[in-house]
C-alpha positions in Angstrom: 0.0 0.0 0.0 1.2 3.7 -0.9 2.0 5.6 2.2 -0.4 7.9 2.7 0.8 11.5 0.8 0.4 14.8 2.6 -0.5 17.8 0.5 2.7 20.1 0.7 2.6 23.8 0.6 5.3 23.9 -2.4 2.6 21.5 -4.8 0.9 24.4 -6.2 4.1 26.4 -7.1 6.1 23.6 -8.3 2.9 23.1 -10.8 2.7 27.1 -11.8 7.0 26.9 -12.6 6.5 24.2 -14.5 4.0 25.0 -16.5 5.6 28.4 -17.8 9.9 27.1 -17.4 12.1 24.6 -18.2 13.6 23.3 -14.8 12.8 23.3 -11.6 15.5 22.6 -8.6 14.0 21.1 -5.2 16.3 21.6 -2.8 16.0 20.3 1.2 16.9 18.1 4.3 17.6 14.6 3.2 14.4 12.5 3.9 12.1 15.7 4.5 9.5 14.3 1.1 11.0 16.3 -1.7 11.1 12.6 -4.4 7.4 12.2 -3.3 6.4 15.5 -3.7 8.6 15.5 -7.1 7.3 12.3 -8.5 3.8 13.5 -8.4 4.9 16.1 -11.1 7.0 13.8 -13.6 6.6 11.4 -16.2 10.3 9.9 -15.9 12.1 9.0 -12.9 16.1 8.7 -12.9 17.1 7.8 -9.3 20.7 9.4 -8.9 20.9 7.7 -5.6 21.2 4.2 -7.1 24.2 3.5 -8.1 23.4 1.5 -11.6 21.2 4.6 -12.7 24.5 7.1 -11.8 26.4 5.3 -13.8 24.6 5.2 -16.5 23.7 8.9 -16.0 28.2 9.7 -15.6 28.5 7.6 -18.1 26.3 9.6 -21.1 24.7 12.1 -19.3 22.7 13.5 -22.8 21.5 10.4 -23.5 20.1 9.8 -20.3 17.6 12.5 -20.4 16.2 11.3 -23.8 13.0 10.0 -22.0 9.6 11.4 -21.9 9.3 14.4 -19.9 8.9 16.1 -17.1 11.8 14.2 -15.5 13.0 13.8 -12.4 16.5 13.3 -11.2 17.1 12.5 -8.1 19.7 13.6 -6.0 21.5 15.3 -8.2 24.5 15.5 -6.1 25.1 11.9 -6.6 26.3 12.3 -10.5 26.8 16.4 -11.0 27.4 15.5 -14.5 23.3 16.0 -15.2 23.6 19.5 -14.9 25.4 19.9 -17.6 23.1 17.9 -19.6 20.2 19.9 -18.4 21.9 23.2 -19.5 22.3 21.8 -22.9 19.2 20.4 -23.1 17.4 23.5 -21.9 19.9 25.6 -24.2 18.9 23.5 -27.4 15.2 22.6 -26.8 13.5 25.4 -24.5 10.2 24.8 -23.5 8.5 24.7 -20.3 8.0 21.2 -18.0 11.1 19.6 -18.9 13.2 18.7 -16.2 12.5 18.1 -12.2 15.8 18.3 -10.2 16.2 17.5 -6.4 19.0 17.5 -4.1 19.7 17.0 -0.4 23.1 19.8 -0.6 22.8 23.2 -0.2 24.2 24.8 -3.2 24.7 28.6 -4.6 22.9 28.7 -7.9 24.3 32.2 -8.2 27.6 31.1 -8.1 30.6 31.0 -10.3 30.6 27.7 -12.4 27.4 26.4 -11.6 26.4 25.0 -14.9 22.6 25.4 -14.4 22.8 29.4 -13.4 20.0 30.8 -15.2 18.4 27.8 -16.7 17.1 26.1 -13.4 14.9 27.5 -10.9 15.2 27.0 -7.0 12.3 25.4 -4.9 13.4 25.2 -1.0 11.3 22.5 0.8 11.3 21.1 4.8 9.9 18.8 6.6 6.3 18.7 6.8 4.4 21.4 9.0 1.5 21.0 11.4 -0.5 22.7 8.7 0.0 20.0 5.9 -0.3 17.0 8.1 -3.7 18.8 8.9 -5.0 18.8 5.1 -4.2 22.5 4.9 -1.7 22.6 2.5 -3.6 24.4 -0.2 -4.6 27.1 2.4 -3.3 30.6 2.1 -0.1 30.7 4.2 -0.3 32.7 7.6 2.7 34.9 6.4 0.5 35.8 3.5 -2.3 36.5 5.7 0.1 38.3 7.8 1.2 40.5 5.1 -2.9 41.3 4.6 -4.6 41.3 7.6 -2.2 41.9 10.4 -2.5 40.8 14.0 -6.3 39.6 12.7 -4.6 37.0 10.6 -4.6 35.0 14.4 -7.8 33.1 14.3 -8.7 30.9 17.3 -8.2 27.3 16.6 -11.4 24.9 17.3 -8.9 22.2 18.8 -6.8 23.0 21.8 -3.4 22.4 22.2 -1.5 22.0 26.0 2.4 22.5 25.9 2.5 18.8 26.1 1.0 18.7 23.0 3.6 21.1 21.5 6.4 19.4 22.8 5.1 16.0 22.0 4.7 17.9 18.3 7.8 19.4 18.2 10.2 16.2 19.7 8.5 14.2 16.8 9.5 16.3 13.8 8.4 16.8 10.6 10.4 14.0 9.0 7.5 12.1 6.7 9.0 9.0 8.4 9.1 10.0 11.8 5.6 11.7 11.4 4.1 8.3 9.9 5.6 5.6 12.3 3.3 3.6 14.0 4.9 3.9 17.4 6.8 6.3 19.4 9.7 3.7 19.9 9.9 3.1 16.4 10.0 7.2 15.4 12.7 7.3 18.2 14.7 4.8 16.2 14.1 6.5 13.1 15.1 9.6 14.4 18.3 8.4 16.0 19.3 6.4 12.7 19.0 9.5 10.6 21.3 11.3 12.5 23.6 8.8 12.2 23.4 9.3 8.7 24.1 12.6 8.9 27.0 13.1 10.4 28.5 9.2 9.1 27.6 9.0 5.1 26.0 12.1 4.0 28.9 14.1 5.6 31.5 12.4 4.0 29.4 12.4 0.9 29.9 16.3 1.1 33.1 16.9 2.8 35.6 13.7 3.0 37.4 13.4 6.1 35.4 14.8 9.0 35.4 13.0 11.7 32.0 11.9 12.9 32.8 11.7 16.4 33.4 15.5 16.9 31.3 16.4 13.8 28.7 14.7 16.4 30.2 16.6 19.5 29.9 20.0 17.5 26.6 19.1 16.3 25.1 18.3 20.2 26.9 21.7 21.1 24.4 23.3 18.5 21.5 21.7 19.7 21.6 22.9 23.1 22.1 26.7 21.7 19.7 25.9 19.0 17.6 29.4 19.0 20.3 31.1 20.2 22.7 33.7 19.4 25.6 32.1 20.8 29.4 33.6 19.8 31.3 30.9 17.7 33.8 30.2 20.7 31.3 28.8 23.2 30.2 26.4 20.5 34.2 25.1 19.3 35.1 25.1 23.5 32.0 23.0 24.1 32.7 20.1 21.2 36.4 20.4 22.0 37.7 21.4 18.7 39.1 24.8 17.2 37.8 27.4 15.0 39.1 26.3 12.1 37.3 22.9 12.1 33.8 24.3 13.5 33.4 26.9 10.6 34.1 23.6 8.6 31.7 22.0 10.2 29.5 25.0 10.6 29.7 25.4 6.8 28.7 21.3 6.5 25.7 21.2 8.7 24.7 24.0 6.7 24.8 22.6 3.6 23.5 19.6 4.9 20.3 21.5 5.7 20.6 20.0 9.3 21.5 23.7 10.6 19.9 27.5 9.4 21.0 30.5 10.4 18.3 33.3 10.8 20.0 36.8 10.0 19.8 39.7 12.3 17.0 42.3 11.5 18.6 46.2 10.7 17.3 49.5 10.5 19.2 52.9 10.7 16.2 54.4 12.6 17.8 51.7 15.6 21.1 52.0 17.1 23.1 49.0 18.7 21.7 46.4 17.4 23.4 42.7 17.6 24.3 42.0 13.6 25.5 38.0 14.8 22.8 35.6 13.2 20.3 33.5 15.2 21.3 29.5 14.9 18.7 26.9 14.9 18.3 23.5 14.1 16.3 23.1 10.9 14.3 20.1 12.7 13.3 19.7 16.5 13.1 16.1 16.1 17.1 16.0 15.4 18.0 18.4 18.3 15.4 15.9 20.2 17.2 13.0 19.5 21.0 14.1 19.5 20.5 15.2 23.2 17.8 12.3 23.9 15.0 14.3 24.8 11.5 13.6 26.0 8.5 16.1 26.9 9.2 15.2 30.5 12.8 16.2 30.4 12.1 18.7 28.7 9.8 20.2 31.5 12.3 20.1 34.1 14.9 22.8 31.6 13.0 26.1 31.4 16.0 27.3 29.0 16.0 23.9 26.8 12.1 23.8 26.9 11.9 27.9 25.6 14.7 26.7 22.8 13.1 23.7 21.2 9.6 25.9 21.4 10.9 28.3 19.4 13.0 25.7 17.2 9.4 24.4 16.2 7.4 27.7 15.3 10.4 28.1 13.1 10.4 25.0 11.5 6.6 25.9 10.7 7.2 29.6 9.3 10.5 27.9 7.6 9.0 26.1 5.5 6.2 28.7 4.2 8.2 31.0 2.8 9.0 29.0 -0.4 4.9 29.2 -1.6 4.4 32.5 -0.6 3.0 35.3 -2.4 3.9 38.3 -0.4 8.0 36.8 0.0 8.7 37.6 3.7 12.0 37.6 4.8 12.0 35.7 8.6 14.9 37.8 11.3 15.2 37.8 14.3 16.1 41.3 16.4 18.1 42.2 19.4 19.5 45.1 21.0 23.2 45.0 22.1 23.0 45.8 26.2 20.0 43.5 25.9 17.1 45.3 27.1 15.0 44.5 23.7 14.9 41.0 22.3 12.6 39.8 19.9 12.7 35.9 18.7 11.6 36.4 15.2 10.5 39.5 12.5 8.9 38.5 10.2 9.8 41.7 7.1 7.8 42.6 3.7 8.9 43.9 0.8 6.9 47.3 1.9 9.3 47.8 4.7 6.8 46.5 6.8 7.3 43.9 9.9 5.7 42.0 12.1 6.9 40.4 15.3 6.4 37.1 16.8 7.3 35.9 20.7 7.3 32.5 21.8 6.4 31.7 25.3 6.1 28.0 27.2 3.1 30.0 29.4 -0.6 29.6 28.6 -1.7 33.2 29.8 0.4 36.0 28.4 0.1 39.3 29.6 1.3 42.8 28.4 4.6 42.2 30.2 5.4 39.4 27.4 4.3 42.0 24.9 7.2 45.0 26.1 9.5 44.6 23.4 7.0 44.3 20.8 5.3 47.5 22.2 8.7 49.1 21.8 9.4 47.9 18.6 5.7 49.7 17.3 6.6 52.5 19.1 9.7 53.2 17.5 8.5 52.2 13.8 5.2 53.4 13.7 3.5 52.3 10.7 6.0 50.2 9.6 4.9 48.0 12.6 2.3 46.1 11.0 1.5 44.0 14.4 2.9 41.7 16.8 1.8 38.3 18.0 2.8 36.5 21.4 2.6 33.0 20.9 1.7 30.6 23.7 0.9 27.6 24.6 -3.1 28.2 26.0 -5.9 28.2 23.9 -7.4 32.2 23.5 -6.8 35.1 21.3 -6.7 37.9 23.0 -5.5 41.5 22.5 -2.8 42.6 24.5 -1.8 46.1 23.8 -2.1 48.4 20.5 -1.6 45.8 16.8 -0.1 43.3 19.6 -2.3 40.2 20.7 -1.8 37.1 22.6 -2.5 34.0 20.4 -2.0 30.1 20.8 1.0 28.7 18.4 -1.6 26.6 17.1 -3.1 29.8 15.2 0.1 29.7 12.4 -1.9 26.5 10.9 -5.8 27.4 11.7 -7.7 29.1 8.9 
């Protein structure tokens, strides 16, 4: 029996590229759906990742993509060759709904060399989101209605949540595997093999000769700061290695998708604030299982607990921006003597924002909201509303554009 397939937000604009280019690249974490999702939209599947269609593919690389099209090839990574091919084929026969492309690397399509600059366009995908496992995938994204609505974008869900619930949600990922298992010892397993993976094969896939027993140390270090703006030094002292070999292995998680960096927000009209990125771990699930995490454990750290909380909403919001009309870019904001923090900023193309806090409380109160207040009263219009995400079950306004609302409300409506 097929497993069953979740609706993903990126269906719809995979279909519309398609239908008016050539080639379409689906990039994202290894395992996160991207060859289900891609299949759905081809005629021809070349699997990359086998080894007797590679070398076939190495071998002739123009010949293997005379087949009907669309057609998908499949971890590209795994015989780079294609590229070339799909520049030439896109160079001699353009036309739209040719080629399909995904990969599990992290690569710079704008830069030097890259045969497929200008021919291929970029798709970024994640793991599944709260929102498609629901059947909302073909619902306007709540960035979008962000962008339109403001703070009334925050409906009141009709199921209620408990932080339980969201830790329970968040520990369990949004890995199609992990989110499908039929028991919690058996996603455990999943979850613990695939980071394995990671650090063992697809590392030295990408980056021959790490070693995985400190790639794992540095990778542990980054879960426990995941969400955090943590100086580079804390995070090389912790996995016992120097600088030189964790901006290697900074640079590899990255490209690995296991690791994101969320850039700094930046105004003139705002002195002193911290330029250093926010680091997160692109999946809860993985920081879960690296440092063995349950809900109950969880309780007991108040810092770890307010980390992987946020580590999920941003694994949600992640993963919209891709399908999204109004193309947010997601920040995060702090000021340098740290009076004002705010976890993420969400920023339109108007100059707009919006700002989101993430609390493990159920009842917020305008205390929660003080750095979003500041934040409106220093922009003015260009505030378009904040948000103070918790774990109760009521919307409820808590100050000027700022209201309280459950995390549940970035997948109801």
């Amino acid at each position: 029996m097929e497993p069953r397939y979740f609706g993903r937000l990126v269906d719809g604009l995979i279909t519309e590229l398609l239908a008016g280019l050539p080639a379409v690249l689906v990039v994202g974490p290894r395992a996160c759906g991207k060859t289900t999702t891609a299949k759905r939209h081809a005629r021809t599947v070349v699997r990359l990742d086998r080894e007797e269609e590679a070398a076939v593919v190495r071998a002739d690389p123009d010949g293997a993509l005379s087949v009907p099209r669309p057609v998908l090839l499949d971890e590209w990574q795994m015989a780079p060759q294609v590229l070339g091919a799909v520049k030439r084929a896109v160079d001699e026969r353009p036309g739209p709904n040719c080629f399909l492309i995904t990969g599990s690397v992290r690569t710079d399509l704008a830069a030097q060399g890259w045969p497929a600059t200008g021919r291929v366009v970029r798709v970024e995908m994640h793991g599944l989101t709260q929102r498609e496992i629901t059947g909302g995938g073909d619902a306007v994204a709540v960035l979008d209605r962000i962008a339109d609505e403001g703070v009334a974008a925050f409906r009141a869900p009709a199921e209620r949540y408990s932080l339980n619930d969201y830790l329970a949600l968040a520990l369990r990922g949004g890995f199609p595997e992990a989110v499908l298992a039929p028991s919690e010892r058996l996603r455990r397993r999943w979850l613990r093999s695939y980071v394995s993976e990671v650090v063992t094969r697809d590392a030295e896939l990408v980056d021959g000769g790490r070693d995985p027993h400190r790639l794992r140390r540095y990778l542990q270090a980054l879960c426990v700061n995941t969400a955090g703006v943590v100086d580079a030094k804390s995070l090389y002292d912790a996995a016992g290695i120097d600088r030189k070999t964790a901006l290697a292995y900074d640079r590899l998680l990255t490209n690995l998708y296991v690791v994101d960096a969320v850039p700094p927000w930046w105004s003139n009209r705002l002195k002193r604030l911290v330029k250093a990125p926010k680091r997160y771990i692109v999946d809860p699930a993985v920081a879960g299982s690296v440092l063995r995490l349950d809900p109950v454990g969880l309780r007991r750290d108040a810092d770890l607990l307010g980390r992987m909380l946020d580590t999920y909403v941003m694994s949600q919001l992640r993963a919209e921006v891709s399908a999204c009309e109004s193309e947010p870019t997601l920040h995060h904001l702090r000021v340098a003597d740290g009076r004002h923090e705010i976890d993420l900023l969400i920023e339109y193309g108007d100059g707009t924002v919006f700002g989101l806090e993430i609390k493990a409380g159920g009842a917020p109160d305008t205390n929660d909201a003080r750095h979003l207040a500041w934040l409106r009263d220093e922009l003015g219009d260009r505030f378009l509303g904040g948000a103070v995400l918790h774990t109760g079950p009521y919307v409820f306004p808590l100050s000027e554009r700022i209201i309280a609302a459950p995390i549940s409300a970035l997948w109801t409506g």
